[in-house]
C-alpha positions, 0 to 999 in steps of 0.5 A: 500500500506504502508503495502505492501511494508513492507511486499515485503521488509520483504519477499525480506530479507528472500529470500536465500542468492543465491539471493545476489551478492555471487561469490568472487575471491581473489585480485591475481585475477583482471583487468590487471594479467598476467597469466602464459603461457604454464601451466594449471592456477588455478582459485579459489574463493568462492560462495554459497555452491552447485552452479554452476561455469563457467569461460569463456576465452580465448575462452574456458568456463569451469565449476565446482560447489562450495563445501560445504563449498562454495570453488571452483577450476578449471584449465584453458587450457593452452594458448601461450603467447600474449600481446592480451588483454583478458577478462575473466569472470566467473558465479555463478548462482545468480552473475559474475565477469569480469576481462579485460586487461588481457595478457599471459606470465611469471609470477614470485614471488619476496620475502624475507627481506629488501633487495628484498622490497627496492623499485625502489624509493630508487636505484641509478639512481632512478628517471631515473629508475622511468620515463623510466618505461613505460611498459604496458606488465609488470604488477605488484602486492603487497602483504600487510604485514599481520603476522598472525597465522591464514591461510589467503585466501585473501589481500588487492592489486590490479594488476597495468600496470607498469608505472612511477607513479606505479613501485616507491615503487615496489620491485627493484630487482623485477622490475629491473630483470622482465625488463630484461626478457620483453626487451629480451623475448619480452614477457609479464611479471607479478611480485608479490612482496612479501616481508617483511623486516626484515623477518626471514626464519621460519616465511615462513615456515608452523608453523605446519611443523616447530614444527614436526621437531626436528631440529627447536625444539629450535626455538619453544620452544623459541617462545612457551615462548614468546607467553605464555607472550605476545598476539601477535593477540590482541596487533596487532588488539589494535596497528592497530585500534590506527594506523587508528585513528590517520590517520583519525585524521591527526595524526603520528600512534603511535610505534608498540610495539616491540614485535608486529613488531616481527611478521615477526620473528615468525614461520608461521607468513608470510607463513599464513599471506602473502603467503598462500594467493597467493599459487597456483597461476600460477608462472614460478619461484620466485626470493628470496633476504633473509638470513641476519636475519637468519645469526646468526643461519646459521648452522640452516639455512643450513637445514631451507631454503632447507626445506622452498623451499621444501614446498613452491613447495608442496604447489604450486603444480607445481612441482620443480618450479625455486628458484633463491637467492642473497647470502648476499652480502658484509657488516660492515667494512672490517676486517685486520686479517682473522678469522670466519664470521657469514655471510660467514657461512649464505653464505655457507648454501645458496651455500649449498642449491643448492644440491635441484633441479633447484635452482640458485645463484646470487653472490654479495658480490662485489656490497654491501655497508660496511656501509649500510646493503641496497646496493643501486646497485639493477641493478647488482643483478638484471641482475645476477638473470635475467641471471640465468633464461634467461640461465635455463628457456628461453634457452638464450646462456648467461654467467650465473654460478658463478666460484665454487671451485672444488678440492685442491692438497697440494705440499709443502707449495702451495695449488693448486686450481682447479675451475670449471664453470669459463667462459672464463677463471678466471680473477683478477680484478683490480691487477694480485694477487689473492686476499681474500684467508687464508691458515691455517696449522694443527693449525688451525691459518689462514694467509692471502695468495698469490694468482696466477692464472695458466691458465684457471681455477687454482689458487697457493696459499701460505703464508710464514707463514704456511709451510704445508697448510691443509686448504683454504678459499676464501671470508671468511668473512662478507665484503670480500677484495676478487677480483677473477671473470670469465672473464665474470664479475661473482664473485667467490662463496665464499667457505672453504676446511675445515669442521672445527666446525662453529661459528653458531653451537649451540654445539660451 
């Protein structure tokens, strides 16, 4: 009998892997998701070579069969939206998988640097945000912060019901604008945060694309040089192991090296690492709070973030997805004599931006924080971009465009601005002058100017220094004293008349 039973066993091991649980779907996929409504939604995952898939919801069963390399991919029939709970399930030949609670609505992406990742734990009024979070239709998912070079297909998170204990360390501007489109739709709503501070725009960018185009030839070589001196992938496995040891042992985890916690600075780092994981996954849009790392290279970013959108989008495949950003807002101590701003440069490339379709722009440059590059005023910035896509995308009637300038007539020493998307009518808050706007002449020396609003959309500005103006600017600066709005409360965009060189130019 003894001799049986080591043989069943031995024969039991050899039988093929099929026998085993083999169906694997990654973490976007679980108990609690949100898919998106009124769209074709991927499903994929991994099984043994050649089997046989089915996936049943919504009272439909699809099927599809693993490839050779045991990858497999359906698209689920489009469903209306509904807070109706669903399971879904799906059947490879030797294994299932069912995922419960699941609900229909929108789904949107909540990515960048610090400034998108600073959790709800950490805004004014965080502990009234927190406990009033009950909300079992919006769920909410983080992606871990993995830099790699390497093309990751999973991550390590789950969906969460969004609740007071969950929403605390979930992005707050995520949150915060996911809110407010569940409280006006009525809609179930699913949010992936997916953010890294910090972050630079080329580390979301595919590597590979990056090094086939000329105008990022000086990022690479740059970072071709560091990596010939430095093993980023080994320094970071040796850091990790230390890490968890000493939080077995009850220990502090020691200090990455510095080069190490660069690894969100380094092309393709977080496009491999952390997006490339959740890529295809069915979204409405993503909202996109970036640009402070890159503000000492903005004439690059002028090209650099236009072409991350572009990516992203083929990589999705859904077409011109939504791409709502926050413009830097205003930071560092006030500055008395008008001059040239890095981050009045990194502002223009995001203004720019918007030549690419279905982009928007939440201007903030009046709620930052001089002191601290956090603004802790995440409800403002939240509610700018929830306009935006409540106007673009739900056919909400609502205020949502930021004045932007139109065109500039010369007479005499007056400069005569036109603007366009002003709402009601342009207002001044605080005082009647028009405050934030230089004047320069054919000597390119800037005066601080006078402001006059005349009528509903123009502006006369002028200074006693400068006779014969060429040139204009409105909050052109990093922490802009600058005061023109809608009547509706939305900011001015901050813009230049002149084509001047700019300070970020590599050739200046």
């Amino acid at each position: 009998m003894k001799r049986f039973a080591v043989i069943s066993i031995l024969l039991f091991s050899l039988l093929p892997s099929y026998a085993e649980a083999d169906l694997h779907l990654p973490s976007i996929f679980g108990d609690h998701m949100v898919l998106q409504r009124d769209q074709e939604n991927p499903v994929w995952g991994e099984a043994t070579a050649g089997s046989n898939i089915s996936v049943t919801f919504g009272g439909h069963t699809l099927q599809t069969k693993a490839d050779d390399d045991g990858k497999w991919m359906l698209k689920l029939k489009p469903m209306r939206g509904s807070s109706h709970a669903l399971n879904m399930t799906i059947r490879s030949e030797s294994d299932s998988i069912t995922f419960s609670n699941i609900v229909i609505g929108e789904v949107w992406v909540c990515s960048g640097q610090s400034n998108m990742q600073w959790s709800v734990s950490q805004v004014y009024d965080s502990d009234l945000e927190s406990m009033s979070a009950n909300y079992p239709n919006i769920r909410i998912i983080s992606v871990p912060q993995v830099g790699t070079q390497e093309n990751q297909d999973d991550f390590d998170g789950q969906w969460d019901i969004c609740t007071p204990d969950t929403v605390g360390q979930f992005s707050a501007v995520g949150y915060l604008f996911g809110r407010q489109l569940h409280q006006t739709l009525g809609v179930p709503i699913g949010l992936v945060d997916n953010a890294w501070g910090g972050s630079s725009a080329e580390a979301w960018v595919a590597r590979s694309v990056l090094e086939a185009d000329d105008r990022f030839e000086a990022v690479i070589t740059e970072w071709k040089k560091t990596e010939a001196t430095f093993d980023f992938d080994k320094s970071m496995a040796i850091w990790k192991e230390k890490a968890s040891a000493a939080k077995e042992a009850g220990k502090p985890a020691p200090r990455a090296p510095r080069n190490v916690l660069a690894g969100q600075h380094r092309p393709g780092n977080l496009w491999a690492g952390v997006l490339n994981p959740i890529i295809g996954y069915g979204i409405r849009g993503t909202i996109w709070y970036q640009g402070e790392s890159n503000a000492g290279r903005a004439y690059q970013y002028d090209d650099l973030f236009g072409l991350m959108i572009s990516e992203w989008r083929e990589a999705w495949g859904q077409g011109d997805f939504p791409f709502y950003w926050v413009q830097l807002a205003d930071f560092r101590d006030e500055v008395a004599a008008p001059g040239d701003s890095d981050w009045a440069e990194l502002r223009e490339a995001q203004s720019n931006t918007l030549a690419l379709p279905n982009t928007g722009q939440a201007v903030i440059y009046d709620v930052g924080e001089g002191r601290d590059i956090h603004p802790r005023d995440k409800q403002t910035v939240a509610k700018r971009l929830a306009r935006i896509a409540l106007a673009r995308d739900y056919e909400v009637n609502i205020p949502y465009l930021s004045p932007s300038f139109k065109e500039m007539t010369i007479e005499g020493n007056k400069a005569i601005l036109t603007f366009q998307d002003v709402g009601t009518t342009l207002y001044t808050f605080d005082v009647q002058e028009a405050r934030g706007f230089v004047v320069a002449g054919e000597d390119k020396a800037w005066h601080p100017a006078t402001g006059t609003l005349v009528g509903k959309d123009q502006i006369i500005v002028s200074s006693d220094a400068v006779a014969n103006p060429v040139a204009v600017r409105y909050a052109w600066a990093t922490n802009p004293v600058a005061n023109l709005m809608s009547r509706e409360g939305l900011p001015v965009v901050p813009f230049r008349t002149d084509d001047w060189p700019q300070i970020t130019d590599p050739a200046n």
